[in-house]
N, C-alpha and C positions, 0 to 999 in steps of 0.2 A: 504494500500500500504506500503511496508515496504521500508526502509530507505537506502538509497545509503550506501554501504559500501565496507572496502578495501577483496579483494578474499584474504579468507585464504589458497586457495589451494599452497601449496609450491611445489615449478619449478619452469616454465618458465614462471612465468607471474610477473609482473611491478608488484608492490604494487600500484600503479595508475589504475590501471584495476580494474573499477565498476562492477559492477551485483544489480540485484536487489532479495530478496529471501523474502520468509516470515519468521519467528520465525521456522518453521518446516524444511526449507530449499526449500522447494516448488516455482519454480520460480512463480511471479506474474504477472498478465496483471498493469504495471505501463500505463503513459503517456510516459516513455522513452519507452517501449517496444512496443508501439503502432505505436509511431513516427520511429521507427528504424526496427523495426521486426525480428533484430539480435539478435541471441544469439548463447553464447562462447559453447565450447565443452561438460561443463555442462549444458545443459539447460537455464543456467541464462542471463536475458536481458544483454545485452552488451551497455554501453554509446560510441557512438560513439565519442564523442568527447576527450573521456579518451584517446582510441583505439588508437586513432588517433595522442596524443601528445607522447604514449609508442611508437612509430612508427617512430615519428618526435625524440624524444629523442636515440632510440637505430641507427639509420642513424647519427646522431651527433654523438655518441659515435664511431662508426665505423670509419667514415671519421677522425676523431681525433687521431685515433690509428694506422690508415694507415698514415697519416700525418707524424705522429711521426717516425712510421718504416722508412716511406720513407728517413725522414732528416735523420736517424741515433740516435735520441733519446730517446732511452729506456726507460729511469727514466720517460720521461715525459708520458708515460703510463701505470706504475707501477699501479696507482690508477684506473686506467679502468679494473681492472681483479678481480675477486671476491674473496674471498680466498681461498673459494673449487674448483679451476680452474683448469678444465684437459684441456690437446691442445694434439689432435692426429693427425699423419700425416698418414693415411694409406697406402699411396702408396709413402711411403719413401724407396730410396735406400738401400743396404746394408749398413754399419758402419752410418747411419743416425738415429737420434732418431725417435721411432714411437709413442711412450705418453708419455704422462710427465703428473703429478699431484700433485696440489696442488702451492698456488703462487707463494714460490722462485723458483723451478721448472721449472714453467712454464716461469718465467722471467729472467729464466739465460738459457733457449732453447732459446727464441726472443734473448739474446744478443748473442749468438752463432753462430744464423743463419745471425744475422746481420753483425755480425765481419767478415764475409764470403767475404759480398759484398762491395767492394768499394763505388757505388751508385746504387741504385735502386728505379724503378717509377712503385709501383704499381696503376693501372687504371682500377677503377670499368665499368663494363660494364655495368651491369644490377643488382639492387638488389630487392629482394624479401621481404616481412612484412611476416612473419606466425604468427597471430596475438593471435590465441590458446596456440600456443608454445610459444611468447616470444622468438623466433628465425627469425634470420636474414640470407636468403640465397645470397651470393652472387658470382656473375661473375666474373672476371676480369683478366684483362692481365697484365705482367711485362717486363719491359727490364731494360737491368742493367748492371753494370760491376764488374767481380769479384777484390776482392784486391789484386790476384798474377797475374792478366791482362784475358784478356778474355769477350769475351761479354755472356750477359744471357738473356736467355728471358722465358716467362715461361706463362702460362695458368692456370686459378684455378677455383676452385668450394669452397667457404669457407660457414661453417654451423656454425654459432655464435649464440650460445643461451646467453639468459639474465637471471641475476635472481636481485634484488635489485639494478637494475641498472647499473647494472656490469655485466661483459662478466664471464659466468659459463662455458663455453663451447667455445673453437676454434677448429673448426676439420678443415684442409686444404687437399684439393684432391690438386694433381701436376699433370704435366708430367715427371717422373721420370725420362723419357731419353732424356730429356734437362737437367737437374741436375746432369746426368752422362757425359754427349758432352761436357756440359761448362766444366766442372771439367776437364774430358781426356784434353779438348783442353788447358786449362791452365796449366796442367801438363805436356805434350807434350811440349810445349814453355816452361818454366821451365828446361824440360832436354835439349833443344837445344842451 
């Protein structure tokens, strides 16, 4: 039986993510594989209790980072973004950034978008483990207000992959014609 070790494969997966393989790479019949019967994308038994703390760990991470956006403190999630960090927005407006790559980048679009809003609560609704990828799908709603007045409210789909524990990946879907209402309607007050 060969010996618990960390997955070499580089992506989306924890360095806490076990397998079990022989010397050849050949998955094994271990006792974990017998007890679990899972295994990852490659073939290899999967410990489920590893599985399961990469799960409970990138949920922490997430809520922490939402936390943070929500208060308005940026800095205090510098450290959750890996360095190779893209964050795409595909269904961003006109004159809206649509990627950004790499950390300051990526950390000076979050203060960007934050500076925008006077307060906002975003609220997960539903989130997802992809536990092969080391991604995190998640739900959630917004309401908010902008800083030239106006209210916001918004819907999302956000794709968070991980890679050492840190966010490698933010892609956020919107409603892009709430991002355009809020905006006319605080510009419309504005010019009146």
């Amino acid at each position: 039986i060969a010996e618990l070790s960390t997955n070499p494969w580089v992506g989306w997966v924890f360095d806490g993510y076990r397998y079990c393989s022989c010397s050849n790479g050949a998955p094994t019949k271990s006792a974990q594989t017998l007890r679990t019967g899972r295994r990852d994308r490659k073939g290899h038994a999967v410990n489920d209790e590893s599985a399961a703390s990469d799960e409970e760990r990138a949920n922490t991470l997430l809520r922490h980072v939402l936390d943070c956006f929500n208060a308005g403190d940026i800095d205090a999630i510098a450290d959750c973004f890996h360095v190779e960090v893209r964050a795409e927005f595909p269904f961003a407006p006109p004159a809206m950034l649509t990627f950004s790559h790499g950390h300051a980048a990526v950390m000076a679009a979050f203060r960007e978008g934050r500076a925008s809003l006077e307060e906002i609560k975003i609220t997960p609704v539903k989130i997802y483990w992809c536990a092969g990828d080391s991604t995190l799908l998640l739900e959630a709603n917004s309401k908010g207000r902008l800083r030239g007045g106006g209210d916001y409210r918004n819907s999302y789909v956000f794709v968070i992959g991980i890679r050492d524990e840190r966010i490698i990946l933010w892609r956020e879907y919107f409603d892009s014609l709430a991002i355009l209402k809020a905006f006319d309607t605080m510009s419309a007050g504005a010019a009146s």
